[in-house]
N, CA and C atoms as a LAMMPS dump frame, in Angstrom:
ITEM: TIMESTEP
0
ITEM: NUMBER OF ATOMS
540
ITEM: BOX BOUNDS ff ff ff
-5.0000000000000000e+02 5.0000000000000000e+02
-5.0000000000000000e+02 5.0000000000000000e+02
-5.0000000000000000e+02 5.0000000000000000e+02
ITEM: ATOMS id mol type element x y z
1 1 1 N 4.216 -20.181 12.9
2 1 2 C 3.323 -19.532 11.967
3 1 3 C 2.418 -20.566 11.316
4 2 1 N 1.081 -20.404 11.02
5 2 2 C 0.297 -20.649 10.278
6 2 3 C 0.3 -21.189 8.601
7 3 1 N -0.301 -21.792 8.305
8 3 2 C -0.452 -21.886 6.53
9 3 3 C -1.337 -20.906 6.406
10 4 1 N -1.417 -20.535 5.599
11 4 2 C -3.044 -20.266 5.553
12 4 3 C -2.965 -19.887 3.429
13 5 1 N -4.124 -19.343 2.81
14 5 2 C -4.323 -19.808 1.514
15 5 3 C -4.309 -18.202 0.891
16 6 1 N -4.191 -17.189 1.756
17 6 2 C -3.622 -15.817 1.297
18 6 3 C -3.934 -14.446 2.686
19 7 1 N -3.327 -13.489 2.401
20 7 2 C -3.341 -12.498 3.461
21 7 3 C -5.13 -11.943 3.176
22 8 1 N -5.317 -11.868 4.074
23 8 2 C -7.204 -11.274 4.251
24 8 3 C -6.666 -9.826 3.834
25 9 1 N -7.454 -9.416 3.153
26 9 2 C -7.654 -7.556 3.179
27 9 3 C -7.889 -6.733 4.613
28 10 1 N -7.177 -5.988 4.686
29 10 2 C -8.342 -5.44 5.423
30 10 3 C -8.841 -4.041 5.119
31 11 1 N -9.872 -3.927 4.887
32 11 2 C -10.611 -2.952 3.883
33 11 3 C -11.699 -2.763 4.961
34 12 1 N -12.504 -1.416 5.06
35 12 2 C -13.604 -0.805 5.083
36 12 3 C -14.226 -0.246 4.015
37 13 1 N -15.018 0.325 4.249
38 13 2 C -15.89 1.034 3.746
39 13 3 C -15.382 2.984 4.109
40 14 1 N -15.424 3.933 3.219
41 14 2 C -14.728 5.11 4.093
42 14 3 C -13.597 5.485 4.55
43 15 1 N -12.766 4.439 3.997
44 15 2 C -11.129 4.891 3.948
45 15 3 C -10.457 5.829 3.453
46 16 1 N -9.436 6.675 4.403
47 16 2 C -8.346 7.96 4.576
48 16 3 C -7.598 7.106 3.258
49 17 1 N -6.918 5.75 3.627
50 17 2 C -5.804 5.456 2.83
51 17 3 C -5.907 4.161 2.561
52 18 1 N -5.448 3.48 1.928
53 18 2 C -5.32 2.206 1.13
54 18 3 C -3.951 1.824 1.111
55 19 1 N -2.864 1.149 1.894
56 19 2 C -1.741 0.874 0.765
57 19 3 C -1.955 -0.539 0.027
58 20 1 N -1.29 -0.545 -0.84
59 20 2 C -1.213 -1.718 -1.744
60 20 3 C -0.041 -2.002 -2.054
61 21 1 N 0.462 -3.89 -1.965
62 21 2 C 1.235 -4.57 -2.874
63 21 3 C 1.333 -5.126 -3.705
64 22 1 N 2.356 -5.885 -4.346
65 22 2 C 2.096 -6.856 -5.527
66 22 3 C 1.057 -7.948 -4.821
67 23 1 N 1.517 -8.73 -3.854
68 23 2 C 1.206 -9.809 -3.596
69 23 3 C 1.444 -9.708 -1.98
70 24 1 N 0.826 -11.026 -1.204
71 24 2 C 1.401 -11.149 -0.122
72 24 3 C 2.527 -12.414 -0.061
73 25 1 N 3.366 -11.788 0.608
74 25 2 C 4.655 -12.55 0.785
75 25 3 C 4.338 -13.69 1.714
76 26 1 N 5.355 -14.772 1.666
77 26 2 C 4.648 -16.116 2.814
78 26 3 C 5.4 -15.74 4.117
79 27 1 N 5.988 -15.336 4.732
80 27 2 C 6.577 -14.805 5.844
81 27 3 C 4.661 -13.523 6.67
82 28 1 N 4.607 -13.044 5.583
83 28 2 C 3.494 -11.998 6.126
84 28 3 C 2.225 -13.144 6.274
85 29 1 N 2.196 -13.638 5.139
86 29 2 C 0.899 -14.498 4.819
87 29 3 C 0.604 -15.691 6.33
88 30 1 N 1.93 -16.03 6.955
89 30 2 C 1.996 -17.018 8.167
90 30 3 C 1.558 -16.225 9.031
91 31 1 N 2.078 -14.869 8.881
92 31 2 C 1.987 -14.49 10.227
93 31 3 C 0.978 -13.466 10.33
94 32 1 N -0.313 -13.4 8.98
95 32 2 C -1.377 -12.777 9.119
96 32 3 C -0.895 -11.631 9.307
97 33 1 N -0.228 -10.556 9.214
98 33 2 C 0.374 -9.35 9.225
99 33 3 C 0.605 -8.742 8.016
100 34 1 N 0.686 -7.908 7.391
101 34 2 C 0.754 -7.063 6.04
102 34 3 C 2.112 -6.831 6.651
103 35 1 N 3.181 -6.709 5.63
104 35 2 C 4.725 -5.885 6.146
105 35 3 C 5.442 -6.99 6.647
106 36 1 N 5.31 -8.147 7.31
107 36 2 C 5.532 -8.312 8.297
108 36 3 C 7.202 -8.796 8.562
109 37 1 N 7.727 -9.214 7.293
110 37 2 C 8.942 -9.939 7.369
111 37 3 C 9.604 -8.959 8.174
112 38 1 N 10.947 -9.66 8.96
113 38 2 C 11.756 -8.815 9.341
114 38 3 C 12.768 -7.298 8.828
115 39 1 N 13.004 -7.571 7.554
116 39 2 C 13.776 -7.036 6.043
117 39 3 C 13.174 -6.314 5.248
118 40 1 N 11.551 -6.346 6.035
119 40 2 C 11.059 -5.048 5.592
120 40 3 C 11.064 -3.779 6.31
121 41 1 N 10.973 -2.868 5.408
122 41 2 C 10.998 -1.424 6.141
123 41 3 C 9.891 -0.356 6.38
124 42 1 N 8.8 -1.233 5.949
125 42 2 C 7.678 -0.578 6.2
126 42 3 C 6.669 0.219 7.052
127 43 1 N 7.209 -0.487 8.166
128 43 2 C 6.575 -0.479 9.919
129 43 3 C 7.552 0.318 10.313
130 44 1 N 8.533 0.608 10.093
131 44 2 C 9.494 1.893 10.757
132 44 3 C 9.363 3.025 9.58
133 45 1 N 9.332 3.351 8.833
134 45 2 C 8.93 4.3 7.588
135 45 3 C 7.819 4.787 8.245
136 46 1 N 6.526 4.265 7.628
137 46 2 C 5.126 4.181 8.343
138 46 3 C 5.434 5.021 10.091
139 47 1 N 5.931 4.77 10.656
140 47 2 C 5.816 5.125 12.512
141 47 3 C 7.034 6.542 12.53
142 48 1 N 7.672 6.745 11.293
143 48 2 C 8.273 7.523 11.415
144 48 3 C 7.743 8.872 10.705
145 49 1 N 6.62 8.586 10.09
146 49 2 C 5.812 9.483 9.114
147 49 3 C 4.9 10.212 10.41
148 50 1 N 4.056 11.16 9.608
149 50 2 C 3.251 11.582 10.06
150 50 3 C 1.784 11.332 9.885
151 51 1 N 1.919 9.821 9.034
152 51 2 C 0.467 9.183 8.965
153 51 3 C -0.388 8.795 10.254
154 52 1 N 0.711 8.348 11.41
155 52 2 C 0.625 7.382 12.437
156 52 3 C 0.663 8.39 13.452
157 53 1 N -0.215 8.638 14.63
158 53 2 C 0.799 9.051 16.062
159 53 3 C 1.654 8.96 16.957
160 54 1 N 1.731 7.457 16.588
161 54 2 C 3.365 7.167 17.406
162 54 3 C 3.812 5.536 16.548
163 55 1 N 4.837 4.881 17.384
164 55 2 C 5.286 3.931 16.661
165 55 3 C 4.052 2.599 16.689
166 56 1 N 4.653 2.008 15.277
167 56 2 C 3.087 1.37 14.905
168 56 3 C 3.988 0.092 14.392
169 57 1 N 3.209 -1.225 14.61
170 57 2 C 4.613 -2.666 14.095
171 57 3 C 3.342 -3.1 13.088
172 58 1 N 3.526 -4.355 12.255
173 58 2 C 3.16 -5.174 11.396
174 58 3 C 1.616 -6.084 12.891
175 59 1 N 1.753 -6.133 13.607
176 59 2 C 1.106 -6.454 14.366
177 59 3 C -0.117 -5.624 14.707
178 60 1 N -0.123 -4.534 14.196
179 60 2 C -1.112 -3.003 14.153
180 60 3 C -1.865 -2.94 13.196
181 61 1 N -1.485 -3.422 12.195
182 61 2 C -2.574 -3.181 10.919
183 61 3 C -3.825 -3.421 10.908
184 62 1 N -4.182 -4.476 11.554
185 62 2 C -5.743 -4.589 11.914
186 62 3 C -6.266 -3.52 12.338
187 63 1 N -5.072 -2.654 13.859
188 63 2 C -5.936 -1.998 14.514
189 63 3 C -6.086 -0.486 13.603
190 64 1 N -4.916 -0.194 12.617
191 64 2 C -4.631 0.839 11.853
192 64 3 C -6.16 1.085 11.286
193 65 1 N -6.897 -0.064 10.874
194 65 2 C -8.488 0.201 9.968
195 65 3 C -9.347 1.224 10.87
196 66 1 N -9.151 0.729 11.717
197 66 2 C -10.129 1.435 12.64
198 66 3 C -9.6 2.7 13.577
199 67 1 N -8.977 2.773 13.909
200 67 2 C -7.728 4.27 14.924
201 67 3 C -7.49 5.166 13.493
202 68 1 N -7.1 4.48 12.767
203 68 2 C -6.28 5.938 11.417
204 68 3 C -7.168 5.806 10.041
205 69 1 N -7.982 4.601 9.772
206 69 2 C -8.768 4.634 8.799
207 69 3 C -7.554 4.694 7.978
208 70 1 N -7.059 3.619 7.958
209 70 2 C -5.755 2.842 6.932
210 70 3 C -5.995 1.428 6.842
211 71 1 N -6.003 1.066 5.502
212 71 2 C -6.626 -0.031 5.083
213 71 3 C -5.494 -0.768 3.832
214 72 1 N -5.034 -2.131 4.126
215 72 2 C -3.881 -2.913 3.214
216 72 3 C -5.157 -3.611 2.162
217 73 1 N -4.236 -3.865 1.761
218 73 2 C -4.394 -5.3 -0.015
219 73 3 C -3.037 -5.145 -0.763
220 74 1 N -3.499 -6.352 -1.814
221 74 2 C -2.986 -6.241 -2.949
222 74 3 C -3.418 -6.431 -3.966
223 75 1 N -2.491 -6.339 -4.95
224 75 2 C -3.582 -6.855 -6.628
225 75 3 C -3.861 -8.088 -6.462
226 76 1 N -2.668 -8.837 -6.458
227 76 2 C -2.531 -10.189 -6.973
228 76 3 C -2.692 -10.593 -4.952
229 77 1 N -3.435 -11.774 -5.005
230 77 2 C -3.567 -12.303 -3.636
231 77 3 C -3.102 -13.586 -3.796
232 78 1 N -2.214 -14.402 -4.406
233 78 2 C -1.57 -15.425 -4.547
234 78 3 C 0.038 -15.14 -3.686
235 79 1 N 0.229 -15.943 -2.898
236 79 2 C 1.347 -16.37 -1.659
237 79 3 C 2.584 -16.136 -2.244
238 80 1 N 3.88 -15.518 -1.995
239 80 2 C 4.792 -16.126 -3.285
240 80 3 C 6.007 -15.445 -1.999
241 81 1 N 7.16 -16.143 -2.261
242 81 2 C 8.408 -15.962 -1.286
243 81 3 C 8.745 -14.353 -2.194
244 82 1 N 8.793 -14.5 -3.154
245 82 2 C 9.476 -13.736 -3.989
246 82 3 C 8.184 -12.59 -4.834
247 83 1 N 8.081 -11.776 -5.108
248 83 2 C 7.211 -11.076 -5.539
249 83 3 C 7.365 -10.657 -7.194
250 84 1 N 8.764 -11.203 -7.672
251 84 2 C 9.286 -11.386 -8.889
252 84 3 C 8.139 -12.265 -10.003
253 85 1 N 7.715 -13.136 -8.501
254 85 2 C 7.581 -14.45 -9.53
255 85 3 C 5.941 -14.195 -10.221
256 86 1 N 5.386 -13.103 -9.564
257 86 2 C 4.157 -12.486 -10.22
258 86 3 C 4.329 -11.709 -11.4
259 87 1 N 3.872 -12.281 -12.865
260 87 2 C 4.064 -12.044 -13.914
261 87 3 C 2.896 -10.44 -14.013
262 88 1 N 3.649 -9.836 -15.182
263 88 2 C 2.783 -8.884 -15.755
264 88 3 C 1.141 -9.409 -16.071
265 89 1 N 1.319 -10.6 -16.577
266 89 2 C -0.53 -10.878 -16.926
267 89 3 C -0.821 -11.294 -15.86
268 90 1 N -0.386 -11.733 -14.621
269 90 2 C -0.822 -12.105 -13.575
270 90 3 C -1.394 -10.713 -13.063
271 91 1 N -0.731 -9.669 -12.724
272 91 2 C -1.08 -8.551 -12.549
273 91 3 C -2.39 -8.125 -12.95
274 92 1 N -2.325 -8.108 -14.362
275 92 2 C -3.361 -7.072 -15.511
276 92 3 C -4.941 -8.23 -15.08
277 93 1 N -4.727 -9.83 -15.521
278 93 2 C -6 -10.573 -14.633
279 93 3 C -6.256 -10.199 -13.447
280 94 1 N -5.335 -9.496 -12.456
281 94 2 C -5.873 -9.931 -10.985
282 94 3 C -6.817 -7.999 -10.928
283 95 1 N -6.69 -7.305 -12.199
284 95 2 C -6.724 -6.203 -11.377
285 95 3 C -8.164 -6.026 -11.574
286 96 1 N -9.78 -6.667 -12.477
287 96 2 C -10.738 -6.53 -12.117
288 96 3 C -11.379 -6.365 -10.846
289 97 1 N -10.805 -7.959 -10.395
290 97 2 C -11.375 -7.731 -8.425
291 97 3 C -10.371 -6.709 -7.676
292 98 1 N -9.487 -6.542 -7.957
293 98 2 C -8.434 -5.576 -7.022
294 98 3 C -9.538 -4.345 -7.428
295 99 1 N -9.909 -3.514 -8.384
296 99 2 C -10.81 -2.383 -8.416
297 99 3 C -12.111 -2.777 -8.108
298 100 1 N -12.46 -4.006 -7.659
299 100 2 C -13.744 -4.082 -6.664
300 100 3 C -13.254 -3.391 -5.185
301 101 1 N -11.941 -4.235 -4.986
302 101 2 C -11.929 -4.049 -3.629
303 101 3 C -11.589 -2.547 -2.816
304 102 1 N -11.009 -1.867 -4.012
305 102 2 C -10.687 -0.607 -3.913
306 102 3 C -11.855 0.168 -4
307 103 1 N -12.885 -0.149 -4.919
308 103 2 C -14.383 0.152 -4.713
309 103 3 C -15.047 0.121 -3.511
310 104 1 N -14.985 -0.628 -3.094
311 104 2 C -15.785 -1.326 -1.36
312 104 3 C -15.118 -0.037 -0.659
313 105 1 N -13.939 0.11 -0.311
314 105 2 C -13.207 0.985 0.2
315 105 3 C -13.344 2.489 0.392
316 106 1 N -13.486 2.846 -0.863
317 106 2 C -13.882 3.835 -1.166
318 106 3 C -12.559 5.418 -0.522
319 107 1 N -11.504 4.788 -0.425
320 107 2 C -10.414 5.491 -0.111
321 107 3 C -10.345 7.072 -0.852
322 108 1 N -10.216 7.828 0.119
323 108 2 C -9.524 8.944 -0.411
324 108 3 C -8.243 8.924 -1.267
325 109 1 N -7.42 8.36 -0.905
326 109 2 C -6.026 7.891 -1.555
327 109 3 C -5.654 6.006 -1.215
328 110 1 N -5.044 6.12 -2.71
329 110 2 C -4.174 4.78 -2.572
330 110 3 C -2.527 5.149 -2.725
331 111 1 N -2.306 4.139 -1.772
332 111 2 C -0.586 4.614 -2.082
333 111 3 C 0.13 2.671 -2.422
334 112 1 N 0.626 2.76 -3.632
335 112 2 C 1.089 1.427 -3.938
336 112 3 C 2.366 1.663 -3.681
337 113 1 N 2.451 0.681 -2.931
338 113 2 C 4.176 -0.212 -2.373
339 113 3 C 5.144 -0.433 -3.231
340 114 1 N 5.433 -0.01 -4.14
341 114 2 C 6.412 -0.271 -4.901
342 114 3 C 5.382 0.444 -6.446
343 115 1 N 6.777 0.24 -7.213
344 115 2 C 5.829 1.111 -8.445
345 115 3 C 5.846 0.334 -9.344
346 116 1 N 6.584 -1.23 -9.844
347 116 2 C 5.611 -2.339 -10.767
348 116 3 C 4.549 -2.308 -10.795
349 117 1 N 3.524 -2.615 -9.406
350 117 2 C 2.606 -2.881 -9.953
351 117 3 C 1.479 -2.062 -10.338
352 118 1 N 1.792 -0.142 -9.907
353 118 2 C 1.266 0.808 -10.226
354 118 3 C 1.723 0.614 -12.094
355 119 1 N 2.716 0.74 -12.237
356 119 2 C 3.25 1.027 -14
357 119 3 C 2.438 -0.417 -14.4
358 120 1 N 2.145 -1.273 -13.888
359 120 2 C 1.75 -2.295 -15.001
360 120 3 C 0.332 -1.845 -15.048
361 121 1 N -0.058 -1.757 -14.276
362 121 2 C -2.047 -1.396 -14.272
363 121 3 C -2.353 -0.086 -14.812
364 122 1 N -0.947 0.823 -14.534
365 122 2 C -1.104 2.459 -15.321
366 122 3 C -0.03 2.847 -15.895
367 123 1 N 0.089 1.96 -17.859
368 123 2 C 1.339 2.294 -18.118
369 123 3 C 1.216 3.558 -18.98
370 124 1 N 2.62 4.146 -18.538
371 124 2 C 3.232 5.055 -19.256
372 124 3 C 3.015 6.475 -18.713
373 125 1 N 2.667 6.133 -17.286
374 125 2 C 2.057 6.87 -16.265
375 125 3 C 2.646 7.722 -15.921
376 126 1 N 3.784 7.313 -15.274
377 126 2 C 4.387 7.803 -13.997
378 126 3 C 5.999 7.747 -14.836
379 127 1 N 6.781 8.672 -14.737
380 127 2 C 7.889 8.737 -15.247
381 127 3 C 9.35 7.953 -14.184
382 128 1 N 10.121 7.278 -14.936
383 128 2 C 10.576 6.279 -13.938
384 128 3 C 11.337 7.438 -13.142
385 129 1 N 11.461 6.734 -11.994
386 129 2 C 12.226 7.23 -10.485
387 129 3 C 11.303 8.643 -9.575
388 130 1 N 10.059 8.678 -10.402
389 130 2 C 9.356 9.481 -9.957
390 130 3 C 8.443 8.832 -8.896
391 131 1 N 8.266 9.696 -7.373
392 131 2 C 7.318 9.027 -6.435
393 131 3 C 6.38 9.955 -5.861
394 132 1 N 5.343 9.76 -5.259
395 132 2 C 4.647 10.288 -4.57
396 132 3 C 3.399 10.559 -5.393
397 133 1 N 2.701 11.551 -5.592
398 133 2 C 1.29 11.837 -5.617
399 133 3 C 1.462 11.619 -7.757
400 134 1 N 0.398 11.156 -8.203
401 134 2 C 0.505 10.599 -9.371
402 134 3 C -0.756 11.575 -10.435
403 135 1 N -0.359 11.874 -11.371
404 135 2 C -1.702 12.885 -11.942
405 135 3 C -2.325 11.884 -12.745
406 136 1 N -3.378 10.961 -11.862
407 136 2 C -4.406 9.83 -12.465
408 136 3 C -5.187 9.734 -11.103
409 137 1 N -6.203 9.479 -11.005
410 137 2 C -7.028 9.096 -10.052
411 137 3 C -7.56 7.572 -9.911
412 138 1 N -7.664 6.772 -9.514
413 138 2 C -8.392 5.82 -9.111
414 138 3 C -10.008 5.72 -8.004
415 139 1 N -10.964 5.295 -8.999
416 139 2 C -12.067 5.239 -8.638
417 139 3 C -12.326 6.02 -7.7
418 140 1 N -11.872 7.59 -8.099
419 140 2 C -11.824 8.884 -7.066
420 140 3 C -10.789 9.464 -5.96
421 141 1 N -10.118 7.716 -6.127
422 141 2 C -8.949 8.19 -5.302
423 141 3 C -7.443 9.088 -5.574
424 142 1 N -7.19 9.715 -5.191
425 142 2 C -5.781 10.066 -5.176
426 142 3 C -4.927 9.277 -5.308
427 143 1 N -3.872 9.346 -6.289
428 143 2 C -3.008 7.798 -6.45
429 143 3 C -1.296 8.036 -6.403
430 144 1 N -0.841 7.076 -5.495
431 144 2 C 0.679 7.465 -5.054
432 144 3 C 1.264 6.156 -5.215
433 145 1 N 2.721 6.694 -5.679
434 145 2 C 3.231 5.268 -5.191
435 145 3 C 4.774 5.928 -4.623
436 146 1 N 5.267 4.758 -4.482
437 146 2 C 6.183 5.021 -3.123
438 146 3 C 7.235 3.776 -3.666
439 147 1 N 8.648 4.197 -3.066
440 147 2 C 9.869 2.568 -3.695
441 147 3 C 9.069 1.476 -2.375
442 148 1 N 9.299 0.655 -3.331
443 148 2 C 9.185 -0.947 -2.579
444 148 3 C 10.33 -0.372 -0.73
445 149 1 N 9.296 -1.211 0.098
446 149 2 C 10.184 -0.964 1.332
447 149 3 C 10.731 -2.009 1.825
448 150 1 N 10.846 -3.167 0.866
449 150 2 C 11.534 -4.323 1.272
450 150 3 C 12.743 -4.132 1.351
451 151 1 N 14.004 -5.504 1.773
452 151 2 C 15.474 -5.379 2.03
453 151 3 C 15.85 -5.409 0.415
454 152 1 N 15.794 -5.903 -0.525
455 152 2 C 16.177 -5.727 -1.771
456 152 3 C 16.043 -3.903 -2.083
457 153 1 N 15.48 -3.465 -2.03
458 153 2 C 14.966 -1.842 -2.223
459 153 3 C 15.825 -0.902 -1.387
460 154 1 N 16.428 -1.197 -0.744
461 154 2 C 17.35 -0.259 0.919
462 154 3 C 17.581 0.899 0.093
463 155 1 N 18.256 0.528 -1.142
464 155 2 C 18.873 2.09 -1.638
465 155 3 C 17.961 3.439 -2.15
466 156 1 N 16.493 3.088 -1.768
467 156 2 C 15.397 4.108 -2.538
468 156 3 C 14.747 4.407 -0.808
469 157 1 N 15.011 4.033 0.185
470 157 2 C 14.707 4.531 1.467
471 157 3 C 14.389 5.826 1.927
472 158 1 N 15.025 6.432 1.226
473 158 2 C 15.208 8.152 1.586
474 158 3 C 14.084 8.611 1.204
475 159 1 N 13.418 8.078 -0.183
476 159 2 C 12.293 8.724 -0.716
477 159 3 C 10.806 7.983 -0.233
478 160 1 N 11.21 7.14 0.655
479 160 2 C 9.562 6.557 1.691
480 160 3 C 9.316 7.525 2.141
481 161 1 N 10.058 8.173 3.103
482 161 2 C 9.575 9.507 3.958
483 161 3 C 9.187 10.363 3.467
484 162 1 N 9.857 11.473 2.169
485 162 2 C 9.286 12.29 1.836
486 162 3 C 7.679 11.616 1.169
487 163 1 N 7.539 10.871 0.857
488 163 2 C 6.3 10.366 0.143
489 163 3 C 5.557 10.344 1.103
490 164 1 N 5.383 9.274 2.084
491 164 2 C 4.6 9.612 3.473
492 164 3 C 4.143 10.876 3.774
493 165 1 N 5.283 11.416 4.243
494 165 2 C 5.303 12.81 4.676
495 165 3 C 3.844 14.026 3.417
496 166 1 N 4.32 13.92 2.51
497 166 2 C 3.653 14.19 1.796
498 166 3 C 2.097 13.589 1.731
499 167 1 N 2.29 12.303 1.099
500 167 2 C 0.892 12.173 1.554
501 167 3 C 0.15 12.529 2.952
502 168 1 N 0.69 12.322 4.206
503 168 2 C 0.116 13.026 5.339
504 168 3 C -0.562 14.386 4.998
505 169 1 N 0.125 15.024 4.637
506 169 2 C 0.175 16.738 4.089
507 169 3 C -1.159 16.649 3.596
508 170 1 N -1.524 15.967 2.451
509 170 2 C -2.261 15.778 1.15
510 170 3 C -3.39 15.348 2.154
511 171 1 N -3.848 14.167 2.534
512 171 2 C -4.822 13.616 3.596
513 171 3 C -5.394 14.866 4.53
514 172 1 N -4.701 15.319 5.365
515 172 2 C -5.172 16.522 6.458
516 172 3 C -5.27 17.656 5.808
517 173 1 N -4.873 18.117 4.555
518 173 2 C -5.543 19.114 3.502
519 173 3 C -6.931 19.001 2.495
520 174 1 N -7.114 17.956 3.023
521 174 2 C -8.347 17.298 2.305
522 174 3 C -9.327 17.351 3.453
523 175 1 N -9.028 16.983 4.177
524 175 2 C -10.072 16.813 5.747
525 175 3 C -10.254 18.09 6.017
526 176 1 N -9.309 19.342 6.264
527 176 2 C -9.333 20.722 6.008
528 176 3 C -10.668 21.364 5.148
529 177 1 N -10.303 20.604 3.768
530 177 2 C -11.515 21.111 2.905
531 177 3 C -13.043 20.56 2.798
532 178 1 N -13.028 19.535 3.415
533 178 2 C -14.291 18.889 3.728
534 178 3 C -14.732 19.137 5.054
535 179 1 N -14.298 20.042 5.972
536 179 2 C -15.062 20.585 7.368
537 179 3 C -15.176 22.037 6.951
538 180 1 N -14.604 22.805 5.923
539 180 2 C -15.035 23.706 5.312
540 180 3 C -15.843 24.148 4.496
């Protein structure tokens, strides 16, 4: 693997979906992949949903921008083994340019990877252990969050799918109403 000085976005212009993390991890960050560590559960969640048409790895995300109009980031774009080690004000500074980049984007929905860094940027939001579709919008988007799908997180697994699942639902009911 590579050094390199943080994970690239990959963002369009006209995006279905957005997910977002705290940060990129250095396991993903080497290997230029969003998700990518082994101990994550993201890439089997994701291929088991109905976002995707068939199975999809950490090696796909590039092609995800363009085939499904699914687009990664994060707030904070600083490297870190641990995603702990990104403080609350680290967060709340990083999130001016993070709502540029979500701007550029212009996503129908965002769905954040874990729900820190949704509750720190939207507190008092979201009621704890609650997931999926969020009553706040972001810069027009629809806003979700979902449990962290890392190996620390295993025990909140059950509720990736229905969230996916759901958002799928939510996405192709929207596309529904805009060819109507």
């Amino acid at each position: 693997m590579k050094p390199c000085e943080t994970l690239p976005d990959l963002l369009t212009p006209e995006l279905d979906l957005v997910f977002v993390g705290i940060n990129p991890g250095e396991y993903s960050a080497r290997s230029g992949h969003y998700y990518a560590h082994p101990g994550n559960n993201f890439w089997t969640a994701l291929s088991a949903s109905p976002l995707v048409p068939s199975t999809v790895r950490h090696e796909d995300d590039h092609t995800l921008l363009t085939t499904q109009r699914i687009g990664f980031t994060e707030v904070v774009k600083r490297i870190t083994s641990d995603s702990t080690d990104i403080s609350n004000t680290e967060l709340l500074t990083a999130e001016p340019t993070f709502r540029q980049r979500i701007e550029y984007a212009t996503p129908r929905a965002v769905c954040f990877t874990s729900s820190r860094a949704f509750d720190v940027l939207f507190p008092n939001r979201r009621s704890t252990g609650t997931w999926g579709c969020q009553f706040n919008s972001f810069n027009g988007a629809s806003i979700w969050v979902m449990p962290s799908t890392s190996g620390r997180a295993a025990r909140y697994r059950k509720h990736v799918s229905s969230v996916l699942a759901e958002l799928s639902a939510y996405l192709d009911s929207e596309k529904i109403r805009v060819i109507d």
